[in-house]
C-alpha positions as CSV (number, residue, x, y, z in Angstrom):
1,X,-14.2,0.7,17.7
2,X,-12.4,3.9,18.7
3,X,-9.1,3.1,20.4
4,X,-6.8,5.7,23.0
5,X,-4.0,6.8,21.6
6,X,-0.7,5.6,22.8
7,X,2.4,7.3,23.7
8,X,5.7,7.7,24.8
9,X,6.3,9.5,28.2
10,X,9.5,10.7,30.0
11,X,10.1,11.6,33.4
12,X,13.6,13.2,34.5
13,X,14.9,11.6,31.1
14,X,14.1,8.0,31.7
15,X,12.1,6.2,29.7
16,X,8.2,5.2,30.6
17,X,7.5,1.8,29.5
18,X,4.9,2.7,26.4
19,X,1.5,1.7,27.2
20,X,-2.4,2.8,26.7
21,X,-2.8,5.9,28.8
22,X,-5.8,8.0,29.3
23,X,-5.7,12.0,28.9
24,X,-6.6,12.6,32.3
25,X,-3.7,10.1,33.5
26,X,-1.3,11.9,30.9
27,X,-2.0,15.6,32.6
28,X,-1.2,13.6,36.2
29,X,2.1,12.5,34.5
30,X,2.7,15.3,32.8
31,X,1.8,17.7,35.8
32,X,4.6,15.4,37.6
33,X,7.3,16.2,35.3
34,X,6.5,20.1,34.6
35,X,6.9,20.7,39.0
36,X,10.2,18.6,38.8
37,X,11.2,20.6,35.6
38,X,10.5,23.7,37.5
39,X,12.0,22.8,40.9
40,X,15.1,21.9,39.1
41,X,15.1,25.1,37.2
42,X,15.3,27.5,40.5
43,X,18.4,25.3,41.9
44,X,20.9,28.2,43.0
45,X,24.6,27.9,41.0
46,X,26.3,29.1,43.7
47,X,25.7,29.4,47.8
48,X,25.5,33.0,49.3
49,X,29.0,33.5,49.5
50,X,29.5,33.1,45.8
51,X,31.1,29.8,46.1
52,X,29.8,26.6,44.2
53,X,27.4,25.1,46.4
54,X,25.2,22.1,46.8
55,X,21.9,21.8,45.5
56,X,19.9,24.1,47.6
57,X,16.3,22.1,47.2
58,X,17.8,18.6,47.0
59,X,20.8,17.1,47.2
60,X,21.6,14.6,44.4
61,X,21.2,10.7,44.6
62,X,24.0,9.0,46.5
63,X,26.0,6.7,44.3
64,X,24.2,3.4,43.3
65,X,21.1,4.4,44.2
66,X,18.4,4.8,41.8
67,X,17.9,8.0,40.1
68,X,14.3,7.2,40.3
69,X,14.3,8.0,43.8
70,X,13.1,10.9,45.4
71,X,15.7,13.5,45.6
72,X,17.0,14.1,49.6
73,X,15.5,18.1,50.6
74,X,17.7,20.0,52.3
75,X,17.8,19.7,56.6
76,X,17.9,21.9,59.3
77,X,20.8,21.2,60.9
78,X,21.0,23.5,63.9
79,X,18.9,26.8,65.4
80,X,21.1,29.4,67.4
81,X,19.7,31.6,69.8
82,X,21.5,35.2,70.3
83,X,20.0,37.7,73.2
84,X,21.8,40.6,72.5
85,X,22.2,44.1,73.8
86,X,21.9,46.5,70.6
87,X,22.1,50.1,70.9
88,X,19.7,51.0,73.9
89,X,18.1,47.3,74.6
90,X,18.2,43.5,74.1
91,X,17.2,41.8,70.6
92,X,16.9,38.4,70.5
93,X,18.5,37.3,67.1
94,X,18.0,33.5,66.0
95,X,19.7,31.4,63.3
96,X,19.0,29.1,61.0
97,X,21.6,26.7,60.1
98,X,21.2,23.9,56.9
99,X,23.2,21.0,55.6
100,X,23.0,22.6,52.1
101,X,25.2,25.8,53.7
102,X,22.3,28.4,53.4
103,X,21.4,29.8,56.8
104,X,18.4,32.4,57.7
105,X,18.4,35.1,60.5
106,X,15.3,36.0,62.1
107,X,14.5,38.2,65.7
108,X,11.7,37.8,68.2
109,X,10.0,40.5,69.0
110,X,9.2,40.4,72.9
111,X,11.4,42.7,73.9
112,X,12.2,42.2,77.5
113,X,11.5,38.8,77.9
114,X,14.0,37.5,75.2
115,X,15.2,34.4,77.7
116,X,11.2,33.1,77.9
117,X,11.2,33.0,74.0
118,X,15.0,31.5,73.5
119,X,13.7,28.8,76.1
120,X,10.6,28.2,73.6
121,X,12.9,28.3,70.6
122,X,14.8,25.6,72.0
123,X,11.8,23.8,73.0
124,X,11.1,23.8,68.9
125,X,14.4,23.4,68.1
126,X,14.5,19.8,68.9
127,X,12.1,18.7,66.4
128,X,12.6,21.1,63.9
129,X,16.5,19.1,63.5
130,X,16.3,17.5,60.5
131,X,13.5,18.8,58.6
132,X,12.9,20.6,55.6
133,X,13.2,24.7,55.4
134,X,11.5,24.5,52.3
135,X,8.0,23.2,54.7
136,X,7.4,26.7,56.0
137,X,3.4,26.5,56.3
138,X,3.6,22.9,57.7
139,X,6.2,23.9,59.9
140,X,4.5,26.8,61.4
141,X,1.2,24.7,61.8
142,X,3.1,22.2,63.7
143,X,5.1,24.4,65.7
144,X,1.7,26.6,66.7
145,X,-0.3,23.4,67.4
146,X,2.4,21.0,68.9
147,X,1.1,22.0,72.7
148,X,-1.8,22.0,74.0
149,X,-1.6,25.3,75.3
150,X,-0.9,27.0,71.9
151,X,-0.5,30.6,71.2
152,X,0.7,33.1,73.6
153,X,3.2,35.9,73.2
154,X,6.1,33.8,74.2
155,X,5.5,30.9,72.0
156,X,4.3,33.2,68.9
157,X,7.6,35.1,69.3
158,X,9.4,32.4,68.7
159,X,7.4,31.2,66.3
160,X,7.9,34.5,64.6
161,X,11.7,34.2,64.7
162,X,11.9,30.9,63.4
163,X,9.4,31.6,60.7
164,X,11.4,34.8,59.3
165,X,14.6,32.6,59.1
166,X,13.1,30.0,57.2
167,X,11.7,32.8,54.4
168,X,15.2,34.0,54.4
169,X,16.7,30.7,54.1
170,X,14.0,29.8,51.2
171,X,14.1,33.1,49.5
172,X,18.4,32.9,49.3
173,X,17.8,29.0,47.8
174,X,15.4,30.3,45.1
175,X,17.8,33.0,44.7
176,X,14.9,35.8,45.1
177,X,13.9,38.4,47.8
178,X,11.4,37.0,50.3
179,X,8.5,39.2,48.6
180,X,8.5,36.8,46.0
181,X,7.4,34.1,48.0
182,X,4.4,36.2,49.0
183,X,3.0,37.1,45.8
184,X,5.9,39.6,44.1
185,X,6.8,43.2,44.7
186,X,3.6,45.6,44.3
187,X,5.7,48.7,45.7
188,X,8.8,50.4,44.5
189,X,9.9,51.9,47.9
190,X,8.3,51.4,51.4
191,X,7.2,54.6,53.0
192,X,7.6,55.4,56.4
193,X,6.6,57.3,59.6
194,X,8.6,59.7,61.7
195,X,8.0,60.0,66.0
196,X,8.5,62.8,67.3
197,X,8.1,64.2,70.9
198,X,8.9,67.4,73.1
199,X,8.1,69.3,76.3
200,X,5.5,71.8,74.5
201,X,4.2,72.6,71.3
202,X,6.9,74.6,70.3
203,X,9.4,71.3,70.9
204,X,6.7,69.4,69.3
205,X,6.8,71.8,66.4
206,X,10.4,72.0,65.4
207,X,10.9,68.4,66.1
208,X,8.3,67.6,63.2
209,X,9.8,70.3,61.0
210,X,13.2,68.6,60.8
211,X,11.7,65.4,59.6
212,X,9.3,66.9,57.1
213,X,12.5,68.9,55.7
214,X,13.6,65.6,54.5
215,X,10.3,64.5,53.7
216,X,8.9,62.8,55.9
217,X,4.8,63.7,55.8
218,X,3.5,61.2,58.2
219,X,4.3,62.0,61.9
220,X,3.4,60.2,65.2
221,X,3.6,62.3,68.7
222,X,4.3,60.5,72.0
223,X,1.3,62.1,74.2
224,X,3.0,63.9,77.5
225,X,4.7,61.3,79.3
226,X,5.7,60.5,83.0
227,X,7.2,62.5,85.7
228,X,10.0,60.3,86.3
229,X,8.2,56.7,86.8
230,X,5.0,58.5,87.9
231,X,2.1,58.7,85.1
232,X,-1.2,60.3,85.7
233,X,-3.5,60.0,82.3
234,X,-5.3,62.8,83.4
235,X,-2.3,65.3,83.5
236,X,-1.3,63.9,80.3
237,X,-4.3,64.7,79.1
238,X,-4.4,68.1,79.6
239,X,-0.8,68.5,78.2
240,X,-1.0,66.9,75.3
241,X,-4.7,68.4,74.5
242,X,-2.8,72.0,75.2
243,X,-0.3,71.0,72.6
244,X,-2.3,69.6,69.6
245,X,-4.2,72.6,68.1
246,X,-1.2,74.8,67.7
247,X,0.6,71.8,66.5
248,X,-1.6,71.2,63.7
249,X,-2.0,75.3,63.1
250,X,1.9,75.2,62.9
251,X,2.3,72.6,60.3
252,X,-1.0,72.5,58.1
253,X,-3.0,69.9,56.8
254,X,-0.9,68.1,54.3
255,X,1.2,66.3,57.0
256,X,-0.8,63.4,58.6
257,X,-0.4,63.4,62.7
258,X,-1.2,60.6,64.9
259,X,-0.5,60.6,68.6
260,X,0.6,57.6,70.4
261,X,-0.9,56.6,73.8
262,X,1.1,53.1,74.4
263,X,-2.2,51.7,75.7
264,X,-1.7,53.8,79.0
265,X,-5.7,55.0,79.2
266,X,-9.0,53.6,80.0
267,X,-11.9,54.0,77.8
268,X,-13.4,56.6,79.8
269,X,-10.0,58.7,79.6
270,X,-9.0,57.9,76.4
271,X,-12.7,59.6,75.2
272,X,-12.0,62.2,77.2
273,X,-9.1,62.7,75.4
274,X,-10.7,62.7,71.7
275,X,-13.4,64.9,72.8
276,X,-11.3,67.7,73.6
277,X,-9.3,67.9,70.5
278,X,-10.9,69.9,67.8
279,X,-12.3,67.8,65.2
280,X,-9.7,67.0,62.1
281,X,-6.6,67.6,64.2
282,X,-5.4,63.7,64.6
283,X,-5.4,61.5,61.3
284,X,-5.0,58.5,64.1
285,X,-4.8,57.2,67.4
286,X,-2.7,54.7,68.4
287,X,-3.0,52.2,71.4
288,X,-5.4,54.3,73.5
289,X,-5.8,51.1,75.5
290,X,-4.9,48.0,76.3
291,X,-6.2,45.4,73.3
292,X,-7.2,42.3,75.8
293,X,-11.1,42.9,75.5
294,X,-12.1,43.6,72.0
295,X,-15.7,44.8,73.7
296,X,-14.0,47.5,75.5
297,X,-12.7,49.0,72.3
298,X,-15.7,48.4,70.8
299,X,-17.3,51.2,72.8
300,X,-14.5,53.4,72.7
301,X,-15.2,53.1,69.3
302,X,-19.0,54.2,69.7
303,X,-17.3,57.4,71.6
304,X,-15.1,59.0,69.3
305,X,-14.5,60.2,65.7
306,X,-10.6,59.5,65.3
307,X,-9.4,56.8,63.2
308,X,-7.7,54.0,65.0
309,X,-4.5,52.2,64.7
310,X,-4.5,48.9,66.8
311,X,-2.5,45.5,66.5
312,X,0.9,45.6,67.8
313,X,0.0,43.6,71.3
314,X,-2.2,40.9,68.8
315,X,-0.4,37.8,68.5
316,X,-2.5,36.0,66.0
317,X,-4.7,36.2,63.7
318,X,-7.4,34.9,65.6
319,X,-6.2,37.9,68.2
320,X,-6.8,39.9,65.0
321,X,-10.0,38.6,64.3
322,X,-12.5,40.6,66.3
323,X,-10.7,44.3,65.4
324,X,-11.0,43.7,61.7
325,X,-14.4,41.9,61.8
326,X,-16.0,44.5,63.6
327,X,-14.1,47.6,62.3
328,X,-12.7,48.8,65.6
329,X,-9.3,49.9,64.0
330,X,-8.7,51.8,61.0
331,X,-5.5,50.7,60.5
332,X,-3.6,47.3,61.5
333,X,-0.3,47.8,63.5
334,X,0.8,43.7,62.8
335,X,4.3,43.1,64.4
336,X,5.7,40.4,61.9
337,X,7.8,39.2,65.1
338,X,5.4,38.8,67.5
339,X,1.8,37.7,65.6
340,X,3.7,34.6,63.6
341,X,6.0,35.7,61.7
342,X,5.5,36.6,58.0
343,X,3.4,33.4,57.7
344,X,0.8,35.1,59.5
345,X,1.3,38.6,59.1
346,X,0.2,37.5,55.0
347,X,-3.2,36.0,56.7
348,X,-3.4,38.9,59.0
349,X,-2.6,41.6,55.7
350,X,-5.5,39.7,53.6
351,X,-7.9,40.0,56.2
352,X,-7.8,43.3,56.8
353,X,-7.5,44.0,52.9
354,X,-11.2,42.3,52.6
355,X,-12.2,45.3,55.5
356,X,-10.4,48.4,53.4
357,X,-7.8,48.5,56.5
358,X,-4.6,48.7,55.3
359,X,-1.0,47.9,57.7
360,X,0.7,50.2,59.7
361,X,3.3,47.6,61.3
362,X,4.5,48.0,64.5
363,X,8.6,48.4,64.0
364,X,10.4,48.8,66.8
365,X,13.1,46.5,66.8
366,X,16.5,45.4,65.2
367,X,17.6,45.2,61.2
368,X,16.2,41.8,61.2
369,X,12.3,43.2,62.1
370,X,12.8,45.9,59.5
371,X,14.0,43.8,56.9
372,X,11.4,41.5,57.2
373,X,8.9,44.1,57.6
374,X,10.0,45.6,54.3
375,X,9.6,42.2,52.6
376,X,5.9,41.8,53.7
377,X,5.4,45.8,53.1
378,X,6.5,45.2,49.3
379,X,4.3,42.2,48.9
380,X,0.6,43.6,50.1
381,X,-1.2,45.7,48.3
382,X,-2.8,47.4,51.2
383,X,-0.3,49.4,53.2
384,X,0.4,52.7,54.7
385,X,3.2,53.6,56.5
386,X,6.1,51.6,57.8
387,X,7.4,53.0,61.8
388,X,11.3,53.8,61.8
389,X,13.0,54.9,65.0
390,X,15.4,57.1,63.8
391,X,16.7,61.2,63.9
392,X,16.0,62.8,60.9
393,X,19.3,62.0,59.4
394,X,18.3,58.4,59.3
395,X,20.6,57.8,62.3
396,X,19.4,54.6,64.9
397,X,19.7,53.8,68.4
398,X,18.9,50.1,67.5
399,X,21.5,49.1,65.2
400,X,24.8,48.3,65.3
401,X,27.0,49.0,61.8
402,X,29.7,46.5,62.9
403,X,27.0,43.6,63.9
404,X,25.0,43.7,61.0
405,X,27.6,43.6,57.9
406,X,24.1,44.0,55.9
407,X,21.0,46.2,56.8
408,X,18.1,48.2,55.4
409,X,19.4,51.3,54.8
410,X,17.0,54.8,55.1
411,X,17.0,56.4,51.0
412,X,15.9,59.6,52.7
413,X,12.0,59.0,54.2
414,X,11.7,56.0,52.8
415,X,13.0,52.2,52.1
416,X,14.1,50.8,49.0
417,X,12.7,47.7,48.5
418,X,15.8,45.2,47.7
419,X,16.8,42.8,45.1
420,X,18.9,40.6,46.8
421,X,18.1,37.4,47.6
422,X,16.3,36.4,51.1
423,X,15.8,39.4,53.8
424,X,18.7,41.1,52.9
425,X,20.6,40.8,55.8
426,X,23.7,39.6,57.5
427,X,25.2,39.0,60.6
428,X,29.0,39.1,62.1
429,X,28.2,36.0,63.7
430,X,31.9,36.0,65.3
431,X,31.0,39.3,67.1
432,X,27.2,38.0,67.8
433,X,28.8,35.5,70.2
434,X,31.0,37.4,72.1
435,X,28.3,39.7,72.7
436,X,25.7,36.9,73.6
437,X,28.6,35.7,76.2
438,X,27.8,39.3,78.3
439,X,23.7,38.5,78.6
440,X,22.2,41.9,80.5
441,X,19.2,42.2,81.8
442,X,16.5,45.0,80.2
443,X,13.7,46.0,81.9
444,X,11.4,48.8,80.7
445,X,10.1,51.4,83.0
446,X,7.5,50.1,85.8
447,X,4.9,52.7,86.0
448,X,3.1,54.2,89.5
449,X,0.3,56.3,89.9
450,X,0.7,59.2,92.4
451,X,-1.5,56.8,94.9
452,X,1.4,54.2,94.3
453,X,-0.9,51.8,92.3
454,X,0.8,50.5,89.2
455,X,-0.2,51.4,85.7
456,X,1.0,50.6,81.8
457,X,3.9,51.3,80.4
C-alpha cells in the first residue's frame, strides 16, 4: 500500500512538529514561508534620514511574547494638512506620519477649494489612525465607499492626496521608487509639453521657437483669451482661427500643436471652431467643453476631425468610463490628484491602454503632483506627453526652491525618471507651518459674457 512521504518543515526557523503531509498542504506551507522570507528580505536597514531605523513592515515581537505571533505592521500615526500659497496660488500639501518614522507627502489637486478637501481629509483622518500604510488598495476602497454619497471632486481629492502619501511612504519602506509598485519602470525619461500663448501669431510664433530651441516638439496654445473678465467664444474664435495657419506655416510639421480651450465652448462653437481651421493644423484639442454629459461630446465627436484630449475634470474611473468606451478622446488627460490618486490613475491608464489612448496628464500643480505624475508616467506603457508649466529655461511659477528641499528637476524638455526611493520628494516642514499659519484665499477669474451672464473659466 503506497504511503505519503513524510517530512520535516520550518517556518521562520522553528521547528514543525513532523507529521504525514500531503503535497498540496506542503505548497500552502511552503507558500507561507517563501512570502514571509520575502517580506523579510525588503525590510529597509536604515530610515530615510540614513539613521538605523525600525523595521519598516513590522515591528519585532515585544519581549515574552511568542515569536510565532504575527509580527505588529507599521501605523499611521497622524495625517497633516498644509494649504499653502506657492508661487502664484494655493497647494494643498498633506502628510503622512508613521510609528516606524517613515512619512509620505502627497497634494490635492482642487485648486481653489483646498479648505473643502482638508475638511474631507480630516473626515478620513480619523479612521485612517492606526492602520496600516502598507493596505493601500483596501484603504482607498474604504475611504471611496465609507459614505454614502461617495465620489465627488472634493472627496476624490483627498482621496488622491492621501493615496500618493501612502505610495511614497510604501515605496521609501521597500526602499524603491513608487514605479515599482506599479509594475517597474518602462521609460528612461518622461517627456513633456510646452504652453505657449501670445497676442498674435507672430507672439505665438516666437513664443514656440524658444521652447523648440531647447527641444521641446510638443506645444499647447492657449486659444485667445478674455478682455479683462469678459469672454466671448465667438471673438475667440475668430482670433485664434486668424492665428493657427500661419502658426503651423511658421513652424512646420514636425512639431505637434494642440490648442487648449479650458472647456470655455458649447458644442456648436467648439465645431465651429474645427471647421474653420484647415485640415492637419492641430494634432489635438483640449477641453473644448465642459466633460459633465458624455453624450454631448459624443456629437461633438460626430462633427469634427481633430483628435481629442479629455480627462482632467474626470474624477474616477467610472467618470472615465464613457470617454474611453466610446472613443470620444484620443488622448486621456488623468489628473493623479484629483481622479484617486495613483491607485486609480493605474485602473484609469489600463483602460485606456485596452482602447489605443494613451495619457496626457493634466499637471498643473506643485512638486508633489509632478512627482507623482512622473512615477505613474514611468510605470505605463501607453503615454504621451507629460504638461510642465514652465519658461523655456525650466524656470516655475509653482515651486518654491526653499519649500521643497527635494523636487523633480527639468533635464532640458524632459524628466529623468528617479532612483530614489518613494516620490522623490521632500518638504521643509518647519517652513510649511509658518506658511500654513498666513492661509489666503485664491480665487480664479469669474468669467461674464458682454450681456453680463456668467461663463467658464
Amino acid at each position: 500500500m503506497k504511503t505519503e512521504q513524510t517530512m520535516d518543515l520550518k517556518t521562520n526557523d522553528l521547528p514543525i512538529q513532523r507529521r504525514n503531509v500531503s503535497r498540496r498542504s506542503f505548497l500552502k506551507l511552503a507558500g507561507v514561508g517563501l512570502l514571509a522570507g520575502c517580506s523579510a528580505a525588503l525590510v529597509p536597514s536604515s530610515a530615510p534620514d540614513g539613521t538605523t531605523a525600525p523595521s519598516a513592515l513590522a515591528k519585532s515581537p515585544a519581549p515574552g511574547s511568542s515569536a510565532n505571533n504575527a509580527p505588529e505592521p507599521m501605523k499611521i500615526t497622524d495625517i497633516k494638512t498644509f494649504p499653502v500659497w506657492v508661487g502664484s496660488r494655493n497647494e494643498l500639501i498633506v502628510k503622512v506620519e508613521t510609528d516606524a518614522g517613515i512619512y509620505g507627502w502627497g497634494e490635492s489637486g482642487l485648486a481653489g477649494r483646498e479648505l473643502a478637501v482638508e475638511g474631507a481629509v480630516k473626515h478620513y483622518r480619523e479612521f485612517l489612525l492606526g492602520r496600516d500604510p502598507m493596505q493601500i488598495g483596501a484603504l482607498w476602497q474604504e475611504m471611496y465607499r465609507s459614505q454614502y454619497f461617495e465620489g465627488g471632486r472634493v472627496l476624490t481629492a483627498a482621496i488622491s492626496a492621501i493615496d500618493i502619501a501612502l505610495h511614497d511612504i510604501v515605496g521609501k519602506a521597500l526602499g524603491v521608487p513608487v514605479y515599482q509598485l506599479l509594475g517597474g519602470r518602462q521609460r528612461d525619461f518622461v517627456p513633456t509639453f510646452a504652453s505657449v500663448g501670445g497676442n498674435s501669431s507672430a507672439d505665438i510664433v516666437a513664443n514656440i521657437r524658444a521652447y523648440t530651441a531647447r527641444g521641446w516638439d510638443v506645444v499647447r496654445i492657449a486659444a485667445a483669451g478674455a478682455a479683462g473678465d469678459v469672454f466671448e467664444p465667438r471673438q475667440s474664435i475668430a482670433t485664434t482661427v486668424g492665428w493657427l495657419p500661419e502658426v503651423r506655416e511658421a513652424v512646420g510639421y514636425l512639431i505637434t500643436l494642440g490648442v487648449e480651450y479650458h472647456h470655455r465652448l458649447s458644442v456648436a462653437e467648439a465645431a465651429s471652431f474645427c471647421q474653420k481651421i484647415p485640415p492637419g493644423t492641430l494634432d489635438f484639442l483640449e477641453e473644448p467643453i465642459r466633460d459633465e454629459t458624455p453624450e454631448a461630446y459624443l456629437a461633438l465627436r460626430e462633427m469634427v476631425d481633430v483628435p481629442f484630449a479629455i480627462g482632467e475634470e474626470l474624477s474616477s474611473k467610472w467618470e472615465f468610463l464613457p470617454y474611453l468606451e466610446q472613443n470620444i478622446t484620443n488622448f486621456a488627460r488623468v489628473d493623479v490628484c484629483n481622479v484617486g490618486g495613483l491607485t486609480e490613475a493605474m485602473k484609469v491608464a489600463a483602460w485606456a491602454e485596452a482602447h489605443y489612448i494613451d495619457l496626457m496628464p493634466h499637471n498643473p500643480l506643485g512638486p508633489i503632483c509632478t512627482a507623482a505624475t512622473i512615477q505613474l508616467a514611468a510605470a505605463v506603457p501607453n503615454f504621451a506627453w507629460q504638461e510642465v508649466w514652465c519658461s523655456p529655461n525650466g524656470a516655475t511659477d509653482f515651486t518654491d526652491d526653499p519649500l521643497f528641499k527635494t523636487q523633480p528637476k527639468l533635464e532640458g524638455h524632459r524628466y529623468p525618471v528617479p532612483t530614489t526611493p518613494g516620490l522623490g520628494v521632500d518638504l521643509n516642514e518647519a517652513l510649511l507651518v509658518e506658511l500654513a499659519k498666513n492661509f489666503q484665499f485664491y480665487e480664479p477669474p469669474h468669467y461674464q459674457r458682454e450681456d453680463g451672464s456668467y461663463t467658464n473659466w
